[in-house]
C-alpha positions as CSV (number, residue, x, y, z in Angstrom):
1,X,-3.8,230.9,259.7
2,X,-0.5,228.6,260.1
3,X,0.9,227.8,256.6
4,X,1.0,223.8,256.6
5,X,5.1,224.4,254.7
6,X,6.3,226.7,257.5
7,X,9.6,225.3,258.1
8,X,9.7,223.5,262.2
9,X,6.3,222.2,261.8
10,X,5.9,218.6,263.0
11,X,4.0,216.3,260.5
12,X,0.5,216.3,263.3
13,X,0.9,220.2,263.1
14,X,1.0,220.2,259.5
15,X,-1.9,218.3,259.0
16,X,-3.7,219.9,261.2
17,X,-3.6,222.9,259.3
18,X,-4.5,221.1,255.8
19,X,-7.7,222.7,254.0
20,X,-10.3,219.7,252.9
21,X,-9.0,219.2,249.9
22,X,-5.3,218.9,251.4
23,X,-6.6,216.6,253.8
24,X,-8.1,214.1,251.1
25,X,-5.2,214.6,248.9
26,X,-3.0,213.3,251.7
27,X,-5.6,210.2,252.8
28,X,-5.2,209.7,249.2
29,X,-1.3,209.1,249.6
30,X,-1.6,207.0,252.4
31,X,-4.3,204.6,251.0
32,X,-2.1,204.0,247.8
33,X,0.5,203.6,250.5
34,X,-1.3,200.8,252.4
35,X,-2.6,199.5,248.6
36,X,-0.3,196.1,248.8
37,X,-0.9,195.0,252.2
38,X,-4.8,195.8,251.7
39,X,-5.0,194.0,248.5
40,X,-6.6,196.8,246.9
41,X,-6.4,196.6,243.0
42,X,-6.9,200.3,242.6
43,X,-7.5,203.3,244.7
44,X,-9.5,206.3,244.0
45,X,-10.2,209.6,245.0
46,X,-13.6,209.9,245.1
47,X,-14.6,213.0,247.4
48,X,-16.4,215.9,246.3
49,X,-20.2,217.2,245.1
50,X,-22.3,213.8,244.8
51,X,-19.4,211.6,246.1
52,X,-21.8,209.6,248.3
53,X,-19.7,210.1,251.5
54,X,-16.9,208.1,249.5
55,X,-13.7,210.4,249.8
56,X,-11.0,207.9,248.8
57,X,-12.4,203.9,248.1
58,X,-9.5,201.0,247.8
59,X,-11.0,198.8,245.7
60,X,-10.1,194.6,245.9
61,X,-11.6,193.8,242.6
62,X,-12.0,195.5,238.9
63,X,-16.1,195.8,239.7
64,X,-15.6,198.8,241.8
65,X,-17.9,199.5,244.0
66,X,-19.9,197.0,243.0
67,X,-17.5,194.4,244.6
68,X,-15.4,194.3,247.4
69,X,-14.0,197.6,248.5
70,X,-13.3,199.8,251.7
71,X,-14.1,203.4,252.3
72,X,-12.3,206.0,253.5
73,X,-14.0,208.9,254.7
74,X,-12.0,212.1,255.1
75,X,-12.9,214.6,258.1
76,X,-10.6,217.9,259.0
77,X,-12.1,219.2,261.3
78,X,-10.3,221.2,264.5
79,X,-11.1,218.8,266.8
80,X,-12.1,215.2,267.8
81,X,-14.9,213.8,265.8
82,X,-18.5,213.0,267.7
83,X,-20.8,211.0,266.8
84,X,-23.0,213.8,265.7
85,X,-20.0,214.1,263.1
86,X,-20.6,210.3,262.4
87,X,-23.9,209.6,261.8
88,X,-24.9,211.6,259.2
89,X,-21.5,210.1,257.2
90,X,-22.8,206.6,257.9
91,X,-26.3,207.3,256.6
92,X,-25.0,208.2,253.9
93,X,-23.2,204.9,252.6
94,X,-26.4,203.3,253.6
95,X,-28.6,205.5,251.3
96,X,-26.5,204.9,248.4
97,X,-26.3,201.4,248.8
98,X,-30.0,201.3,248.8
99,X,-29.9,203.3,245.9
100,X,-27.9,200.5,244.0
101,X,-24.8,202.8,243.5
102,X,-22.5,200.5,245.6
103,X,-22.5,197.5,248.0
104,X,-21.5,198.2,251.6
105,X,-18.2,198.2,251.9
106,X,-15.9,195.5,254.0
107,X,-14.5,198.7,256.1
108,X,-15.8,202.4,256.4
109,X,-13.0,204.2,258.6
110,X,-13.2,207.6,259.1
111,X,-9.7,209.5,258.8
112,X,-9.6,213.0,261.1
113,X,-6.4,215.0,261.7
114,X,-7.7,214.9,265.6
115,X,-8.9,211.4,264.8
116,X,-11.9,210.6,267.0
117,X,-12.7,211.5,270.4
118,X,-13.1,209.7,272.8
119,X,-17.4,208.6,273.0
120,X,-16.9,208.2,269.4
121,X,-14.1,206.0,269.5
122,X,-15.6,204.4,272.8
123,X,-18.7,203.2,270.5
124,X,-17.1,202.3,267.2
125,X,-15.1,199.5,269.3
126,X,-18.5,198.6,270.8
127,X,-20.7,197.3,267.2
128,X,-24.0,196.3,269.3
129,X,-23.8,199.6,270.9
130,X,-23.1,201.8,268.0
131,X,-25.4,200.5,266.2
132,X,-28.0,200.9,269.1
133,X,-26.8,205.0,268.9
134,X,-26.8,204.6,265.4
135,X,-30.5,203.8,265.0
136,X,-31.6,206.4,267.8
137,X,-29.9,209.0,266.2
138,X,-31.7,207.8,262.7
139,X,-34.9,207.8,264.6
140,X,-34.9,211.2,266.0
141,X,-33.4,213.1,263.0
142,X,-34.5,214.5,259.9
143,X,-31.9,213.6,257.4
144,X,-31.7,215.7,253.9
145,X,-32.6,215.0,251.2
146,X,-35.9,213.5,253.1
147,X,-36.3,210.0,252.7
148,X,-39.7,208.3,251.5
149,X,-41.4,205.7,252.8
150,X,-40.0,202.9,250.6
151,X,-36.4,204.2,251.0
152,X,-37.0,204.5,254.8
153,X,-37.9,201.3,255.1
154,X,-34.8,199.7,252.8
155,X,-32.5,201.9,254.6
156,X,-33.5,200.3,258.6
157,X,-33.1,196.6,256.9
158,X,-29.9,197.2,255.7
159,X,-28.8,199.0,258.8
160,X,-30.5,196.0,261.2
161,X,-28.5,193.6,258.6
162,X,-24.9,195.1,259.1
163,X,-22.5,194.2,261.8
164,X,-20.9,197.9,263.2
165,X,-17.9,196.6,263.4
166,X,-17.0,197.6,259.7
167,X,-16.9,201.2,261.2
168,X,-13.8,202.4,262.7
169,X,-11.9,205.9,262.8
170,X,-8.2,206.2,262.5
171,X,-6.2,208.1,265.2
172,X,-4.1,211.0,264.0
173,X,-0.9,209.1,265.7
174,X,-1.3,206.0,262.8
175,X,-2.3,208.0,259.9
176,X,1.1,209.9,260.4
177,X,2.6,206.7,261.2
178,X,1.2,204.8,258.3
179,X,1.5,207.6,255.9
180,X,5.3,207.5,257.0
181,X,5.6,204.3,255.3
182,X,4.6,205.7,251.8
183,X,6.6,207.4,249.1
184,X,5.1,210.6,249.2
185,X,6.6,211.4,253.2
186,X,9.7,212.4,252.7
187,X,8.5,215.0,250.2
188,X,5.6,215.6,251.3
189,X,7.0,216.4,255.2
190,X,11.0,217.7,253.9
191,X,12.3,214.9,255.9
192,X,15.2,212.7,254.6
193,X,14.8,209.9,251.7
194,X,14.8,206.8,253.1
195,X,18.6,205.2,253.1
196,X,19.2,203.1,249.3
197,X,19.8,200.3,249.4
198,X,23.1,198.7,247.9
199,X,22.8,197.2,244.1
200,X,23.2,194.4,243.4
201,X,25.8,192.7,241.4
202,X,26.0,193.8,237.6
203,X,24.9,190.5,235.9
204,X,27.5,188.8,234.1
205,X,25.2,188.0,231.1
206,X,23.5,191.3,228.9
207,X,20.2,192.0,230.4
208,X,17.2,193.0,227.8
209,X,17.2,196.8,228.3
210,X,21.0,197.2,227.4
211,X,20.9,196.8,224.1
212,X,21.2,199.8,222.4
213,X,24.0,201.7,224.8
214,X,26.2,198.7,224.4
215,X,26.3,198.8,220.7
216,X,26.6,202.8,221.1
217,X,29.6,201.9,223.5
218,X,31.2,199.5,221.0
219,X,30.7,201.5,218.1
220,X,32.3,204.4,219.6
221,X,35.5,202.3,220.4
222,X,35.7,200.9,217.2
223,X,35.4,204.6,215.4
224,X,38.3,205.1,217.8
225,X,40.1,202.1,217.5
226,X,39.5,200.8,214.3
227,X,41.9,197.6,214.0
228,X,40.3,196.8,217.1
229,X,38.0,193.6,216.6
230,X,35.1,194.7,219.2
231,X,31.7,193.3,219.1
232,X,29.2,193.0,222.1
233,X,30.4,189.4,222.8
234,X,33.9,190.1,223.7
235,X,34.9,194.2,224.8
236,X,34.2,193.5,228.4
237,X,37.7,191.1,228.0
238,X,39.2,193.6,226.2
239,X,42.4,195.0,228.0
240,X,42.3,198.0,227.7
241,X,38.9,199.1,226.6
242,X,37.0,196.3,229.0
243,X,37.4,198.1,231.7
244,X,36.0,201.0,230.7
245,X,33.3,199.3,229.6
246,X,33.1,197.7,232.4
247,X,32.8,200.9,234.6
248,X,29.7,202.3,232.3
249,X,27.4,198.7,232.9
250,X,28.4,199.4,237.0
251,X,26.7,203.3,236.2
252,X,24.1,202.2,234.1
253,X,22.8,199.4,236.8
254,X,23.0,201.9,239.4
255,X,21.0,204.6,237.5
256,X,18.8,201.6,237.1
257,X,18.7,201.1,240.7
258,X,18.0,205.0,241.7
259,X,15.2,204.8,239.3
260,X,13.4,201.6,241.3
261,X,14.5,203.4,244.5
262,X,12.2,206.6,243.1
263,X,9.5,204.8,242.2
264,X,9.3,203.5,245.8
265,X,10.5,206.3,247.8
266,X,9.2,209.6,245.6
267,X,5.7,210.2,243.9
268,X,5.8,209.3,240.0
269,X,7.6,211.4,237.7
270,X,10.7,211.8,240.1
271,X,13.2,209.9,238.3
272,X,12.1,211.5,234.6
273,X,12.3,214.8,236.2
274,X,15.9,213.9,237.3
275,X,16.7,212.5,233.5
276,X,14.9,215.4,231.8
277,X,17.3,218.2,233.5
278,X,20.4,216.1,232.9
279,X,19.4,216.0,228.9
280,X,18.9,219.5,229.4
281,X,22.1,219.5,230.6
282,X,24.0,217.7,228.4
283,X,22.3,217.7,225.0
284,X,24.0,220.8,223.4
285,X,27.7,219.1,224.5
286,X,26.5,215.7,222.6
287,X,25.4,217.3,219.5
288,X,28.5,219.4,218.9
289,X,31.1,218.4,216.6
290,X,33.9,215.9,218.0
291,X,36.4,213.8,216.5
292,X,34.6,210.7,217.2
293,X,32.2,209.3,219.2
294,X,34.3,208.4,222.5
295,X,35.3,211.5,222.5
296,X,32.0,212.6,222.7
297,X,30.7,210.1,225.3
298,X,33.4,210.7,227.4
299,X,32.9,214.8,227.3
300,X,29.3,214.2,227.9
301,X,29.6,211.5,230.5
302,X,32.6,214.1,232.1
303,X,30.1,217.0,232.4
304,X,26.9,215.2,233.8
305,X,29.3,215.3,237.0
306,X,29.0,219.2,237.0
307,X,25.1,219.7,236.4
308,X,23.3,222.0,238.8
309,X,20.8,219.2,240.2
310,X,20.7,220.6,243.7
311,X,16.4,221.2,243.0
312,X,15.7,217.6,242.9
313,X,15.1,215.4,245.7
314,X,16.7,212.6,244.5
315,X,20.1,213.8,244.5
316,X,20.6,213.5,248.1
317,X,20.5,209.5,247.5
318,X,22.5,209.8,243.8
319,X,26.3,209.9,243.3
320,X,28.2,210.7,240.3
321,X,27.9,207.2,239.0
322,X,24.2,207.5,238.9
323,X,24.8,210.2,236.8
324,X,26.5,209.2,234.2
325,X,23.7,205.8,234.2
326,X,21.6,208.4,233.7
327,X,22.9,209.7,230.3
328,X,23.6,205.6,229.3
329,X,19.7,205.6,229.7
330,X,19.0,208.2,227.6
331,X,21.1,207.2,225.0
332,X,19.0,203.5,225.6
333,X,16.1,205.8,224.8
334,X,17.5,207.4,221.8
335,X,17.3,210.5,223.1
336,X,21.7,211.1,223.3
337,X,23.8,209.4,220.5
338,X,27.4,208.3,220.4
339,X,27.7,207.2,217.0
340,X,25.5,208.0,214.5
341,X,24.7,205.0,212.2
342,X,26.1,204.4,209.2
C-alpha cells in the first residue's frame, strides 16, 4: 500500500490512498473550510456505528439536525461511485427522517476521492430521473434492517415528496480545489503557507490588550533610569528611550498579526505551539539574576532571535520581529516578567 505522506505525492494521489477514517477527517477540513460561505453555524463529524449515513453535517441553525443543515457523506472507495454505491446512502437519510432523528437536509452531496462516475453523475443532474432510478432500485431491493409496513409506507411519501435535486456528488478535482482554500492544506499537503499579508499601521493610541507589557516596558526603564519621569502617556516621545519603545509596539503588533495569520492559514493550536517553545526557550534566561529589568528584557528579547524553531510551520512566514512580539505576549500573559512589582 502507497503511504498517503510519501514525499512527490500529488494532493489527488494522496487522497486516494486515505483509509475511511482519513477520508472523513479530511471532508471534515474542508466543510469547516466552506463553513462562512455556507452559513453553517457549526460543523460536525458525525460518521461512524449508528451515524445515520451522516459523516460530516454543516449545520445553519443551533437546532441541529432538527433545522436546516446539509449532509456530507463521505465515500473512499477505489473508483467512481455507481448508483448501486448511492442508493443504499440515500435510503438511509430517508429512514432516519422517518424515524424523527432529523429533517431532510437542504443538500446531501456525496464526497469520493474518484468522485462519481459518470451514470451516477449523469442522474444526480437529472432530479426526475434519479428519483425514477431511485424508487426502482427501492422497489426491487431488500434493504437491512427490513422495513415494516408502516415504515415502508412513510418512507415512499417522503421520497415521492422530495425534489432529487438536493443530491449531488463532489468531483475529486473541487474537493482538492476547495479544500485548497482551507487552513489545514498547506499542512496537511507540505505545500507553502499562503504569502502574509503586510500589518497594518501600529495604532497611535494604546489598544486594550497592551496593557500590561507597556507598564513592564516602562517600569524596566525607570529601574534603569530612575530620574527619568516615564509613565505610559509620554515614553513613546521620549528621546532616547521612545524609540525603543517604539520598536517593541512594531514587534508586538506583528506577533499579533502572525497569530491572526495562524488562525487562518494553520489548524488551531499553531500559534500557542510557536509561543510555548519560545517560553521554553527563553524562561530560564528571564528568571536569572540581572541588574535590572532592561537588562533582562533586552537579553531575553536578544536570544528569542537564536531559538531552534525550525519544527514549526509557522516560521517560514515569521521574522525576528515576530519573535520578540512573541515574548511581549507572554509577558501580556504573565507568563515572562521584567519587573517584578513592588
Amino acid at each position: 500500500m502507497v503511504d498517503p505522506e510519501a514525499p512527490g505525492l500529488s494532493p489527488a494521489q494522496v487522497i486516494s490512498h486515505y483509509s475511511g477514517d482519513q477520508w472523513e477527517e479530511f471532508v471534515d477540513e474542508l466543510v469547516e473550510g466552506i463553513q462562512s460561505t455556507h452559513g453553517y453555524l457549526l460543523v460536525k463529524r458525525m460518521g461512524g456505528p449508528g451515524d445515520l449515513g451522516i459523516d460530516v453535517a454543516g449545520f445553519k441553525s443551533a437546532h441541529g439536525l432538527e433545522g436546516p443543515w446539509d449532509c456530507y457523506q463521505c465515500k473512499q472507495y477505489a473508483s467512481p461511485l455507481q448508483p448501486s454505491d448511492a442508493w443504499p446512502e440515500i435510503l438511509k437519510i430517508f429512514r432516519a427522517t422517518v424515524a424523527g432523528d432529523c429533517v431532510m437536509p437542504d443538500a446531501y452531496l456525496f464526497v469520493a476521492p474518484k468522485g462519481a462516475g459518470l451514470k451516477l453523475n449523469k442522474m444526480l443532474s437529472q432530479p426526475t430521473k434519479a428519483k425514477e432510478e431511485f424508487i426502482g432500485w427501492l422497489a426491487t431491493h431488500a434493504p437491512a434492517p427490513a422495513m415494516n409496513a408502516v415504515e415502508r409506507i412513510a418512507v415512499d411519501a417522503l421520497v415521492a415528496a422530495t425534489n432529487f435535486g438536493m443530491f449531488d456528488a463532489l468531483q475529486g478535482r473541487h474537493v482538492i480545489s476547495m479544500h485548497a482554500d482551507t487552513r489545514y492544506y498547506s499542512l496537511r499537503f507540505n505545500s507553502p503557507l499562503p504569502e502574509r499579508r503586510e500589518i497594518e499601521a501600529v495604532p497611535g493610541a494604546y489598544t486594550g490588550d497592551e496593557k500590561r507589557y507597556v507598564d513592564q516596558l516602562v517600569a524596566a526603564y525607570r529601574e534603569r533610569h530612575p530620574a527619568d519621569d516615564l509613565d505610559r502617556d509620554n515614553v513613546a516621545s521620549h528621546p532616547t528611550r521612545g524609540q525603543h519603545f517604539k520598536r517593541q509596539r512594531q514587534a508586538f503588533f506583528r506577533a499579533e498579526s502572525l497569530r491572526v495569520y495562524a488562525r487562518e492559514s494553520t489548524p488551531d493550536g499553531t500559534f500557542e505551539a510557536l509561543q510555548a517553545d519560545v517560553h521554553a526557550g527563553v524562561v530560564e534566561l528571564a528568571e536569572s539574576d540581572h541588574a535590572d529589568g532592561y537588562t533582562r528584557a533586552q537579553a531575553v528579547l536578544q536570544a528569542s532571535a537564536s531559538i531552534d524553531l525550525n519544527n514549526h510551520r509557522l516560521i517560514e512566514r515569521a521574522d525576528l520581529d515576530d519573535r520578540k512580539g512573541v515574548c511581549h505576549q507572554l509577558v501580556n500573559d504573565e507568563r515572562l516578567t521584567w519587573v517584578e512589582a513592588p
